[in-house]
MMTF fields as JSON, N, C-alpha, C and O atoms, coordinates in Angstrom:
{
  "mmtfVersion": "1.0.0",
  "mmtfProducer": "UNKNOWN",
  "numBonds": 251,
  "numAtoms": 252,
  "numGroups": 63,
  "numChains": 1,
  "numModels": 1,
  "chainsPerModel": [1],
  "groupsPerChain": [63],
  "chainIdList": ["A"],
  "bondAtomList": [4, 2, 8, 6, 12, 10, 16, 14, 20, 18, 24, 22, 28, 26, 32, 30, 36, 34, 40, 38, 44, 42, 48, 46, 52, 50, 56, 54, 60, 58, 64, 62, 68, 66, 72, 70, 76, 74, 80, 78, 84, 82, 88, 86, 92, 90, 96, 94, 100, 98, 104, 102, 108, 106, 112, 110, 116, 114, 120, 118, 124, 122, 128, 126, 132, 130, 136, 134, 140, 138, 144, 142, 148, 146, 152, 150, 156, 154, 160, 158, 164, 162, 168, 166, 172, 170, 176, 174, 180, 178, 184, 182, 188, 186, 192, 190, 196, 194, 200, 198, 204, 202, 208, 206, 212, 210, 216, 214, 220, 218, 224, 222, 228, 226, 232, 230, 236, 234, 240, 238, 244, 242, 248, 246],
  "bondOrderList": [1, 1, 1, 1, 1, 1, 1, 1, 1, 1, 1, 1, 1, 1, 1, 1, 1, 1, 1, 1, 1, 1, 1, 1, 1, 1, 1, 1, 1, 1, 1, 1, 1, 1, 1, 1, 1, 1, 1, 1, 1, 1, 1, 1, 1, 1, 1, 1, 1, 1, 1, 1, 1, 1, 1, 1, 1, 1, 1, 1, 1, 1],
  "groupList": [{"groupName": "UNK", "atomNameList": ["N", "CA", "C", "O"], "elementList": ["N", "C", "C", "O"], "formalChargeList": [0, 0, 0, 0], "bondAtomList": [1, 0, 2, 1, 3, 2], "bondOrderList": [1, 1, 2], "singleLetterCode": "X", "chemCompType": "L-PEPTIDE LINKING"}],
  "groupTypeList": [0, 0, 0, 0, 0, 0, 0, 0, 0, 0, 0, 0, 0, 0, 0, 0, 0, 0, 0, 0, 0, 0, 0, 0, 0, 0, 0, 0, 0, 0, 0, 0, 0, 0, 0, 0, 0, 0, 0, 0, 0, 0, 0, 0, 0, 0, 0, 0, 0, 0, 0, 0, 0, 0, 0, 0, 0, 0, 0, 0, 0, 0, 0],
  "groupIdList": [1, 2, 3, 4, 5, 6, 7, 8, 9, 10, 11, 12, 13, 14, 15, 16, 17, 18, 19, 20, 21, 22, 23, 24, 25, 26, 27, 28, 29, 30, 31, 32, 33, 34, 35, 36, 37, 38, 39, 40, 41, 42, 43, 44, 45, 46, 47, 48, 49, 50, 51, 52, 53, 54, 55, 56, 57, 58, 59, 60, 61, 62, 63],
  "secStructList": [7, 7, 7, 7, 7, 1, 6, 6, 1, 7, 1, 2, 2, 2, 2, 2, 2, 2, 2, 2, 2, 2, 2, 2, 2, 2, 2, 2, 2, 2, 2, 2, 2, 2, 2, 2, 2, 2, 2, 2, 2, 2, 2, 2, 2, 2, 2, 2, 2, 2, 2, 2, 6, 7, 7, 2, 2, 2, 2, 2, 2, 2, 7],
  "xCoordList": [0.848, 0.0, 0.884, 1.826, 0.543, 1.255, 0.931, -0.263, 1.783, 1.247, 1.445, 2.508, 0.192, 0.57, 0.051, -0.843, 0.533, 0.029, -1.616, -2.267, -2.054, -3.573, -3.542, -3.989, -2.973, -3.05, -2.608, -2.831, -2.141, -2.001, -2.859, -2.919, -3.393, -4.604, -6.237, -7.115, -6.162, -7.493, -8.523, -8.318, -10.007, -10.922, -11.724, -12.488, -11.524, -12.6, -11.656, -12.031, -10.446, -10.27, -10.538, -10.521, -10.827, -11.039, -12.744, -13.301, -13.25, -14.573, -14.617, -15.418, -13.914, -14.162, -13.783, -14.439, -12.761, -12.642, -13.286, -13.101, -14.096, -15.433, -16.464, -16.873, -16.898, -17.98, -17.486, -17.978, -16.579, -16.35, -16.212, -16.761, -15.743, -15.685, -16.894, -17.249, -17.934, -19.496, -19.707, -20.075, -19.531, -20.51, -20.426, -21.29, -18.399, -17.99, -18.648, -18.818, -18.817, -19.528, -20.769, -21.285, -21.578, -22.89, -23.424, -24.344, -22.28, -22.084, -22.043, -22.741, -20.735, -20.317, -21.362, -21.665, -21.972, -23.286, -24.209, -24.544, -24.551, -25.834, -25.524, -26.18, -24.321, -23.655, -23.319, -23.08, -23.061, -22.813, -24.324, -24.566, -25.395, -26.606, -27.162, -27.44, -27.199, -27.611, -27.416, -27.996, -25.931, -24.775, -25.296, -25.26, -25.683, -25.935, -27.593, -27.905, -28.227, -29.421, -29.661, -30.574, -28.584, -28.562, -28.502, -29.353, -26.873, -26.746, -27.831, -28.053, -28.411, -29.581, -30.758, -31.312, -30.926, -31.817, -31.075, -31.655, -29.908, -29.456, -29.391, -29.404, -29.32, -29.121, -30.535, -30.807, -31.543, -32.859, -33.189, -33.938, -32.878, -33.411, -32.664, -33.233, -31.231, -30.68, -31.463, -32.212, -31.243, -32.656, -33.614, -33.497, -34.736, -35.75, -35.48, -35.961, -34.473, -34.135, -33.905, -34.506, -32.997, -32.339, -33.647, -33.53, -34.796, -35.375, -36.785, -37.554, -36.817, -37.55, -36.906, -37.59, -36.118, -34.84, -35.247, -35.703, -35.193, -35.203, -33.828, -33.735, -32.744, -31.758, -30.546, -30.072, -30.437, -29.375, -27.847, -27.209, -27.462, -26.683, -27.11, -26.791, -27.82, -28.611, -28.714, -28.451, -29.344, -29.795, -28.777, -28.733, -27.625, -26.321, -25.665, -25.267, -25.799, -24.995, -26.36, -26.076, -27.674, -28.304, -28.284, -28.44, -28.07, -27.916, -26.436, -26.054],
  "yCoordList": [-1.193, 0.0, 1.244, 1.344, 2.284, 3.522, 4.544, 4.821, 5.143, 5.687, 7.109, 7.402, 8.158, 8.922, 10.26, 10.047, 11.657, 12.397, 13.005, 12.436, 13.964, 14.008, 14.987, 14.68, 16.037, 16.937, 16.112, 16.61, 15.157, 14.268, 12.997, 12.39, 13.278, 11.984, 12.508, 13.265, 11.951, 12.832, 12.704, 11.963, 13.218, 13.491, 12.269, 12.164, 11.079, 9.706, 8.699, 7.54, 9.13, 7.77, 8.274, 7.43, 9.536, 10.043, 9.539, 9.247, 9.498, 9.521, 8.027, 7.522, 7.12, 5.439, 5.175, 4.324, 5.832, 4.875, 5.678, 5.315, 6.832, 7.241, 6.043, 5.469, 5.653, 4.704, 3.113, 2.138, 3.298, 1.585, 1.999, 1.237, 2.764, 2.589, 2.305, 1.193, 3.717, 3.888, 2.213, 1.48, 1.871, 0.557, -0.973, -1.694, -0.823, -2.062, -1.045, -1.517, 0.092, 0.011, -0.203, -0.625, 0.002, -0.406, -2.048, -2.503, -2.817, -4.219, -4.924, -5.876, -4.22, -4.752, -4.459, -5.207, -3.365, -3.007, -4.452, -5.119, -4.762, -5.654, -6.983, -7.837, -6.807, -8.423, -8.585, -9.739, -7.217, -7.051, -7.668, -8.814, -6.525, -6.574, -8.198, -8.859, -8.453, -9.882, -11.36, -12.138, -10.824, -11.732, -11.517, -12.464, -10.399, -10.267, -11.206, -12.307, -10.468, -10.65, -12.604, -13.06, -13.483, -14.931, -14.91, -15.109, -14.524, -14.567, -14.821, -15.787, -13.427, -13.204, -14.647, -15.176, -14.969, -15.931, -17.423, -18.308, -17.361, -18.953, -18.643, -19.66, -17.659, -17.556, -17.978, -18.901, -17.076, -17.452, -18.805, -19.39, -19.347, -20.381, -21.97, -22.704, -21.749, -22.219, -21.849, -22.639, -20.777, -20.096, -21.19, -22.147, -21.111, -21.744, -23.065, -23.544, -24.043, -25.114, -25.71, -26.623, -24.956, -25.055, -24.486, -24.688, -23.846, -23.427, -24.764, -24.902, -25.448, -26.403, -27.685, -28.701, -27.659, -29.176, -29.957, -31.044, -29.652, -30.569, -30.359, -30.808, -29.452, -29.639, -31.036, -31.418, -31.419, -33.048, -32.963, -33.963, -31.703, -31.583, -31.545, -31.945, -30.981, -30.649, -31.76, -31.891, -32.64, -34.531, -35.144, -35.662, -34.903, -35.468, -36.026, -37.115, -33.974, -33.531, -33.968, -34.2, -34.088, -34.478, -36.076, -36.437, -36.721, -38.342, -38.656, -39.814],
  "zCoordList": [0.0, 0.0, 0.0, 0.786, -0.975, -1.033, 0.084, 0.194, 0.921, 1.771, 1.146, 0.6, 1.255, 0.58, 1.396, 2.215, 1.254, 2.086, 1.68, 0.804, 2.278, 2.324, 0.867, -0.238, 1.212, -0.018, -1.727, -2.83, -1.525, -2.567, -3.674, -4.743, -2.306, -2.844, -3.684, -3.268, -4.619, -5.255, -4.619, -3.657, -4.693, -4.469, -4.269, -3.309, -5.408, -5.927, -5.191, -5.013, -4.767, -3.699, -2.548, -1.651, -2.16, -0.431, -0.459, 0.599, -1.378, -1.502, -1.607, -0.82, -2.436, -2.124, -0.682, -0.081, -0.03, 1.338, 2.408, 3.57, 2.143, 2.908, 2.752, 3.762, 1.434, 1.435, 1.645, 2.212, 1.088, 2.03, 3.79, 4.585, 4.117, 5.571, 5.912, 6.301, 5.74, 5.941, 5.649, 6.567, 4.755, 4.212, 5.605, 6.105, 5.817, 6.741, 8.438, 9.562, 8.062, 9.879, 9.833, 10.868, 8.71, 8.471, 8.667, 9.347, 7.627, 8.306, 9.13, 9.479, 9.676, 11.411, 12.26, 13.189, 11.999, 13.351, 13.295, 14.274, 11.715, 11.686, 12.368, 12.964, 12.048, 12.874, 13.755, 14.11, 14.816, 16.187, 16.415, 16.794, 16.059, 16.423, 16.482, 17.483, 15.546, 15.033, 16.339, 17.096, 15.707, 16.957, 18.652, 19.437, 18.98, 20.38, 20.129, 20.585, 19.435, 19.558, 19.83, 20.518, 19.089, 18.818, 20.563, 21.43, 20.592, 22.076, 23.335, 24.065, 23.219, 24.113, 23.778, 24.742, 22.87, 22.81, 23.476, 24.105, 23.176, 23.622, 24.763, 25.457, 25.4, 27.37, 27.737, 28.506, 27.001, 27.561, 27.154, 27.936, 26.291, 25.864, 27.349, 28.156, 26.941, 28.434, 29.771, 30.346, 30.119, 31.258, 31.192, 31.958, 30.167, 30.368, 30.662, 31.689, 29.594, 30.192, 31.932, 32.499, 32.373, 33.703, 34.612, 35.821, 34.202, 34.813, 34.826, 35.777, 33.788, 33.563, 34.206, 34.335, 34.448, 34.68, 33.836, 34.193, 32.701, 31.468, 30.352, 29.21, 31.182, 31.036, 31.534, 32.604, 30.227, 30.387, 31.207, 31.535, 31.43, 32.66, 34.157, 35.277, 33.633, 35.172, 36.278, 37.474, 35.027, 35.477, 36.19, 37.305, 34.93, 34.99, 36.283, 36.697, 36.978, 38.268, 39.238, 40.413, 38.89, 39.901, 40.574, 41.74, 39.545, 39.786, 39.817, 39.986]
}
């Protein structure tokens, strides 16, 4: 990669790595989001298990 100073660089590449940036934080949010959101469901979903004792560890450590 050329490292180059600011006053050097034209206009249509300051403007491509504005929109790719914009685009990969636009991304990363949905997949943060997404990703937590899975998260939050497998805790509750565990929750409900352990809360049902119809969790197969649970048994495990009980017997």
């Amino acid at each position: 990669m050329v490292i180059l100073h600011n006053n050097e660089l034209p206009p249509h590449i300051i403007a491509e790595c504005f929109i790719l940036t914009v685009l990969y934080v636009i991304l990363t949010d949905i997949l943060v989001i997404s990703a937590s959101w899975y998260f939050l469901l497998g805790v509750g979903l565990v929750l409900v298990f352990v809360m049902d004792g119809n969790l197969p560890l649970r048994g495990c450590r009980a017997s």
